[in-house]
DOMAR-740658 format. One record per residue: residue in three letters; x, y, z of N, C-alpha, C in turn. Coordinates in steps of 0.001 Angstrom, whole numbers, padded with zeros to 6 digits, always signed. Each point is the difference from the previous one (the first is absolute). Layout:
N
ALAXYZXYZXYZ;...
//
This chain:
203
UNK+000843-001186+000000-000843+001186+000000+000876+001232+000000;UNK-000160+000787-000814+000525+001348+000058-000916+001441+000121;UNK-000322+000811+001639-000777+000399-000160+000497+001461-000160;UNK-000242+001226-000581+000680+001183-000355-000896+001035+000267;UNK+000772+000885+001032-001118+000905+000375+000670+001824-000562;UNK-000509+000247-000799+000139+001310-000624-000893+001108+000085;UNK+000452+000975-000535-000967+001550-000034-001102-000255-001056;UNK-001151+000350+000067-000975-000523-000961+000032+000650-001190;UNK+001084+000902-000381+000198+000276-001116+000872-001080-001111;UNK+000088-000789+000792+001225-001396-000371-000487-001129-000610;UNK+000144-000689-000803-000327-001760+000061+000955-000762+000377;UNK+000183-001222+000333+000869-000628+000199+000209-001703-000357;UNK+000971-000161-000537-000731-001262-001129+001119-001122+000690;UNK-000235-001542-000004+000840-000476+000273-000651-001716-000503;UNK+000838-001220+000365-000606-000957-000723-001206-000829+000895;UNK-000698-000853-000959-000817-000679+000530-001614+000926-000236;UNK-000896-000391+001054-001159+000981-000347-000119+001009+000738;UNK-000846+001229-000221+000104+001068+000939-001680-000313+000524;UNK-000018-000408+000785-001382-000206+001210-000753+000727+000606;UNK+000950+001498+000078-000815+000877+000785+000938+001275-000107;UNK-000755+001427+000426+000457+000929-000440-000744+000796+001508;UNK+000619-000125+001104-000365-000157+001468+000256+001948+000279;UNK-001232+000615-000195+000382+001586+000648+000787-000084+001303;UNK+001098+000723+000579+000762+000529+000972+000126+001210+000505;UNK+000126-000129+001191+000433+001582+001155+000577+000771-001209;UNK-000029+001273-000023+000652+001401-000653-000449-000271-001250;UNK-000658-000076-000692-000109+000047-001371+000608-001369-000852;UNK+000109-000756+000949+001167-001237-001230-000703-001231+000033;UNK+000207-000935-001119-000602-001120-000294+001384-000864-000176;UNK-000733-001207+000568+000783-001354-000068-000416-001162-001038;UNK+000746+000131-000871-000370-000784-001215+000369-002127+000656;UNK-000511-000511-000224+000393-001451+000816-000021-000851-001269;UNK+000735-000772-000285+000814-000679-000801+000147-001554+000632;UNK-000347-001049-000645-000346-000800+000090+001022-001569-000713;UNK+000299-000730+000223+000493-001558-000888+000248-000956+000201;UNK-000660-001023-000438+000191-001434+000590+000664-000636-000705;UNK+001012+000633-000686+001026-000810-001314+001277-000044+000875;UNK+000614-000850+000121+001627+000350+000293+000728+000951-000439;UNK+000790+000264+000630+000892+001646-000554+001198-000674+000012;UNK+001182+000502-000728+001326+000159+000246+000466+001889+000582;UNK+000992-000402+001216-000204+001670+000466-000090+000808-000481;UNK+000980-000050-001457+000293+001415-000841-000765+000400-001043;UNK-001370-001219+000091-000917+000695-000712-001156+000427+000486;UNK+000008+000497+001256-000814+000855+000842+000563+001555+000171;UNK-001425+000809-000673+000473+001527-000104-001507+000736+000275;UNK+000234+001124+000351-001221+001357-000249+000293+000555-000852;UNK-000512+001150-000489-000289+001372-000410-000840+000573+000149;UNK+000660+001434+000472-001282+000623+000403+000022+001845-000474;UNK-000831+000101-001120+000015+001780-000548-001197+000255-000624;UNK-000519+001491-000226-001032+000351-000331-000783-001361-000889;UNK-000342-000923-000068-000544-001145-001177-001271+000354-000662;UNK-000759-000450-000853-000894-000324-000468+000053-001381-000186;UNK-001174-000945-000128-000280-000832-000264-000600-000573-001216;UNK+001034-001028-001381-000508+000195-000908-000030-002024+000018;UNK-001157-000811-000591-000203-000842+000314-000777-000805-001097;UNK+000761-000764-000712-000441-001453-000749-000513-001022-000046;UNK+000359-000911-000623-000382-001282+000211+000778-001192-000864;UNK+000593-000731+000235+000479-001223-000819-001502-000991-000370;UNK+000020-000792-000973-001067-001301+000146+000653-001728-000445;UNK+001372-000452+000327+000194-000494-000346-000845-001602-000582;UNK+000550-000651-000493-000737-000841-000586-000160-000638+001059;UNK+000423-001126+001023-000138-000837+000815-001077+000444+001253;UNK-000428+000908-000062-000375+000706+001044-001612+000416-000483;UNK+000221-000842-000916-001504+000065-000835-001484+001014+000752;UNK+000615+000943-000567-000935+001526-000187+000317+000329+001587;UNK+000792-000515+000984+000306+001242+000961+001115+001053-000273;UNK+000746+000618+000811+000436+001040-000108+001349+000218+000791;UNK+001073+000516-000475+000856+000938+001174-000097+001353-000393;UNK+000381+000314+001189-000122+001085+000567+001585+000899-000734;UNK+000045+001031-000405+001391+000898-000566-000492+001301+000603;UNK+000801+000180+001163-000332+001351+000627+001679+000529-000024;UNK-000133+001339-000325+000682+000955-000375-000288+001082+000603;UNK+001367+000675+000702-000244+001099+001296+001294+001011-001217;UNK-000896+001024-000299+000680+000773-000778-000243+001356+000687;UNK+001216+000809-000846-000021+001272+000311-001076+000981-000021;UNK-001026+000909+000762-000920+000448-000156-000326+001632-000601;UNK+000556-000544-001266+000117+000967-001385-000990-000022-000608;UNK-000403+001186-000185-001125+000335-001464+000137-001012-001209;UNK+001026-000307-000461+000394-000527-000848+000470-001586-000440;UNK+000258-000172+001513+000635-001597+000365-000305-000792-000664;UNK-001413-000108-000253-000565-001493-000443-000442+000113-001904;UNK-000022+001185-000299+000513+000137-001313+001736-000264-000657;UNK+000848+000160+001340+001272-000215-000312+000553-001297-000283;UNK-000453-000469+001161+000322-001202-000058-001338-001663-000092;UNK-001251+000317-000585-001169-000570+000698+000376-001316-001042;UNK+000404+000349-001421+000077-000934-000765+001255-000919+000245;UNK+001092+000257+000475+000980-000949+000451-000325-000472+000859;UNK-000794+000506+000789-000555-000939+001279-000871-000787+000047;UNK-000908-000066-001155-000948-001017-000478+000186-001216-000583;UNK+001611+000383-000753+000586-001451-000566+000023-000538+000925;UNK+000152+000228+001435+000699-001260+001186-001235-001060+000238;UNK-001130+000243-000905-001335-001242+000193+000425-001064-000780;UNK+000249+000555-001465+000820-000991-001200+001111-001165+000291;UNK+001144+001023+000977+001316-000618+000796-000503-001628+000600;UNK-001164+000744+001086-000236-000382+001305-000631-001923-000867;UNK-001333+000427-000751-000651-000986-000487+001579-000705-001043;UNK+000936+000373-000790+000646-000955-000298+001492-000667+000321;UNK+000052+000918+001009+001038-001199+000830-000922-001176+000871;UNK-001442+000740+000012-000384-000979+001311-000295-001494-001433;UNK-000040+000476-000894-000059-000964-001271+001218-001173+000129;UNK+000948+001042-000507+001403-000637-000296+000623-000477+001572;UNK-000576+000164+001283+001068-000386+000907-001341-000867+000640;UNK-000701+000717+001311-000656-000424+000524-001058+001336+000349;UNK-000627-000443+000640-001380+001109+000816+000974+000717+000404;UNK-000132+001359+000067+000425+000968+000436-000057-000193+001638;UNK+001314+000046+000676+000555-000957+001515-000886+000737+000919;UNK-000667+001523-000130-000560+000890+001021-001404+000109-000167;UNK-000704-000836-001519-001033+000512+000069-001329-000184+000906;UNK+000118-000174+001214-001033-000029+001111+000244+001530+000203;UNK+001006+000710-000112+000003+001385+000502+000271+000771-001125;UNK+001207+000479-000450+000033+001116-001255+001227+000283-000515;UNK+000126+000306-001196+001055+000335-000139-000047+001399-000284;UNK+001012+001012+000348+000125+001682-000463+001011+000534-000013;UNK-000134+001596+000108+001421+000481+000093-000338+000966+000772;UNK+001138+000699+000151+000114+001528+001370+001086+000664-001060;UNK-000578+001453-000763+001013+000512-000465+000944+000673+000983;UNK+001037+000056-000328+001026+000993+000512+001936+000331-000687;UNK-000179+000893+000808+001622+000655-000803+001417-001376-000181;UNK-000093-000827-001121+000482-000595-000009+000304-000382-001592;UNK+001559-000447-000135+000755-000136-001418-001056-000931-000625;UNK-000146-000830+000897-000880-001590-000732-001405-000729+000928;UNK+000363-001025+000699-001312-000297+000691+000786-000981+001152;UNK-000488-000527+000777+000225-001248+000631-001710-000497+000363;UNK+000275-001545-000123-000936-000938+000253-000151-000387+001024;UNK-000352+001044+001036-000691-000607+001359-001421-000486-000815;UNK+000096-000959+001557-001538-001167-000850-001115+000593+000174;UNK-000597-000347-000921-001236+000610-000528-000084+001484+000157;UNK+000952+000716+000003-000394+001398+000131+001588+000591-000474;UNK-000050+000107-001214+001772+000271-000931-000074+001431+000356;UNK+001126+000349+000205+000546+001547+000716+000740+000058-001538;UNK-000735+001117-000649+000730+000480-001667-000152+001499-000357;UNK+000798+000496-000531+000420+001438-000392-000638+000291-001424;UNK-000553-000633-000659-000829+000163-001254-000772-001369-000934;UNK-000716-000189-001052-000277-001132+000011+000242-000341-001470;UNK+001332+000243-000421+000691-000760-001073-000916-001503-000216;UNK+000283-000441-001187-000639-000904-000269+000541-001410+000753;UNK+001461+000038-000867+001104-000950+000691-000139-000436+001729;UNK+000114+001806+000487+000358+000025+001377-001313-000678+001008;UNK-000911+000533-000714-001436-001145+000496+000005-001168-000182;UNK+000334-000871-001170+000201-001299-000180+000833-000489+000943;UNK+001365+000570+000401+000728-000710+000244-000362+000042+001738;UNK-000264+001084+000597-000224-000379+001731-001760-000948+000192;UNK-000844+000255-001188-000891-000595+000634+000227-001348-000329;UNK+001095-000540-000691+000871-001457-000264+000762-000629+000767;UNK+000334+000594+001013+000575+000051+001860-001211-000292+000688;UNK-001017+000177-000056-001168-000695+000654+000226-001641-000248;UNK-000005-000338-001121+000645-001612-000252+001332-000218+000360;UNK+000991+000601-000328+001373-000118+000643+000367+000766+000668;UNK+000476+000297+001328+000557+000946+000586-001165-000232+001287;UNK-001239-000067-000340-000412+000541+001606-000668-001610+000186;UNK-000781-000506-000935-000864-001206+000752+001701-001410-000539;UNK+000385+000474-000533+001207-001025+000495+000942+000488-000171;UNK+000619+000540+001281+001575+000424-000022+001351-000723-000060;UNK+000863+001057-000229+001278-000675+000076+000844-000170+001554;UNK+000485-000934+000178+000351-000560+001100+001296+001139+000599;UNK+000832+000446-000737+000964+000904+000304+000203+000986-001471;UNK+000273+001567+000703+000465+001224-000895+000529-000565-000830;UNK+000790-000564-000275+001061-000369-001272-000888-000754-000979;UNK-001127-000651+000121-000546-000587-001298-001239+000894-000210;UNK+000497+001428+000519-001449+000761-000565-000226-000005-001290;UNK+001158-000184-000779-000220-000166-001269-001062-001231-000759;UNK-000130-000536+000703-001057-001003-000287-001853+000785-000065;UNK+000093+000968+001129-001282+000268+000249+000208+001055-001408;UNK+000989+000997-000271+000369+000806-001506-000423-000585-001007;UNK+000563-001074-000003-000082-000465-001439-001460-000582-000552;UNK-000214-000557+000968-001755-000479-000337-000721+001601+000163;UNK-000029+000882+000725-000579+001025-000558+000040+000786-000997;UNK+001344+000123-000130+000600+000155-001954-001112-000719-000935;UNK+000589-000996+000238-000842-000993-000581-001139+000347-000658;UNK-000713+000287+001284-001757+000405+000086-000176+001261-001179;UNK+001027+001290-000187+000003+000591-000710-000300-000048-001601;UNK+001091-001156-000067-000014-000407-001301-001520-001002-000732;UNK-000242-000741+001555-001440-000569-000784-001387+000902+000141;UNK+000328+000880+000418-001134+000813+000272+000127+000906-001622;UNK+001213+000398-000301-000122+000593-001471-000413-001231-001327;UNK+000339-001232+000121-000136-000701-000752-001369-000466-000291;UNK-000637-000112+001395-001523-000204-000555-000787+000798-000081;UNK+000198+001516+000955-000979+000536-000178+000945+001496-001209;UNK+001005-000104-000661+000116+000921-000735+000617-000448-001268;UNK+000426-001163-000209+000307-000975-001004+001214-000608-000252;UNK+000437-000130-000619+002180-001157+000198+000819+001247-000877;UNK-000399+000861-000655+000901+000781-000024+000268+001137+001014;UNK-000965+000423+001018+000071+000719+001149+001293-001094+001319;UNK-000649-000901-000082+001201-001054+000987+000835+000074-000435;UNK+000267-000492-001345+001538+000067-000309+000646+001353-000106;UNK-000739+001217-000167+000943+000963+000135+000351+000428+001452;UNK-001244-000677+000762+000545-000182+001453+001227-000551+000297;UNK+000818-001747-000515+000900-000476-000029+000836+000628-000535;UNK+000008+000520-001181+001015+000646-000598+000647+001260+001193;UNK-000869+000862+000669+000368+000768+000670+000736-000616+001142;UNK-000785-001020+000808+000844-000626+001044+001329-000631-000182;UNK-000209-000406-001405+001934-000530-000210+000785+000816-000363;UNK-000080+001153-001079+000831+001346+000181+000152+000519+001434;UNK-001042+000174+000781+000885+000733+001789+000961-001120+000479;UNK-000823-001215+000152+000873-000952+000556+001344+000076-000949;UNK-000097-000304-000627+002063+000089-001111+000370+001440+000141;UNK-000610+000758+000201+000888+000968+000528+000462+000717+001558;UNK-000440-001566+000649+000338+000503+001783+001024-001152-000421;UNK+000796-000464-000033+000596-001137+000202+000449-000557+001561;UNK+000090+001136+000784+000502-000367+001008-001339-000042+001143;UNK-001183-000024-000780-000958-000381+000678-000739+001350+001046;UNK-000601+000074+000750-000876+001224+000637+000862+000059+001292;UNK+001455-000232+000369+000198+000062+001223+001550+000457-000190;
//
């Protein structure tokens, strides 16, 4: 349980479900956060800034005509959801075909979303991805850490590359089916030009 008590000018987003939105002494509300999934520590996070609430739906196939939940705690701009509403809608497409190509989506009793904030890229805390914009790639690839990275982790830091690469991965099949084999492969093509030109690797 993660319960977060802020100024009510605030939202505050974190993983699992949010249950209650509990008024408090001085003006502040306690948002309560909810999950009965296993965690690994480092993928437990908040955020908490002016939000709006912008909110989807996946329908994958197996799940025959129910629903998840894609809640999105965005910046509370005039403009926000014209900025970004259509990159954020692909993540139903994502959601329904990895749960295709892998298994049921590992969280869907609760939700999957994001919490924008000031950040180069994203990280995949579970069910609730902490991301700085919603690139196409950059969506594929953390809500692809829901299958690798959070509902089965790696045993020690050094084979994080395992939880990388299957989210990579996820990138590339997410362009292939839903944008066609010359979009993937210019995906590959790009990933083997950076890679041949780090030779000495990211460290």
């Amino acid at each position: 349980w993660v319960f977060l008590t802020t100024g009510e000018e605030y939202m505050a987003g974190s993983q699992g479900l949010l249950t209650a939105v509990t008024p408090m002494p001085d003006n502040k509300l306690r948002y309560e956060w909810k999950s009965k999934y296993p965690i690994a520590y480092y993928l437990i996070s908040f955020a908490v800034a002016d939000y709006l609430e912008y909110n989807i739906y996946a329908h994958p196939e197996e799940m025959a005509g129910d629903s998840i939940l894609i809640q999105n705690f965005l910046y509370d701009h005039p403009n926000i959801i014209n900025q970004y509403g259509d990159d954020i809608d692909v993540t139903a497409d994502f959601i329904e075909l990895f749960s295709d190509l892998y298994v049921l989506y590992p969280f869907h009793e609760e939700k999957y979303g994001h919490c924008l904030t000031q950040l180069g890229g994203g990280m995949e805390h579970q069910t609730m991805t902490t991301i700085g914009g919603f690139n196409y790639d950059l969506v594929s690839h953390e809500l692809g850490h829901m299958w690798f990275g959070d509902n089965v982790t790696c045993a020690t830091w050094s084979d994080i590359w395992i939880n990388e690469g299957f989210a990579s991965y996820g990138e590339y099949l997410a362009r292939q089916y839903l944008q066609g084999q010359g979009s993937a492969n210019n995906w590959m093509n790009n990933t083997h030009n950076n890679v041949l030109t780090a030779p000495d690797g990211s460290v």
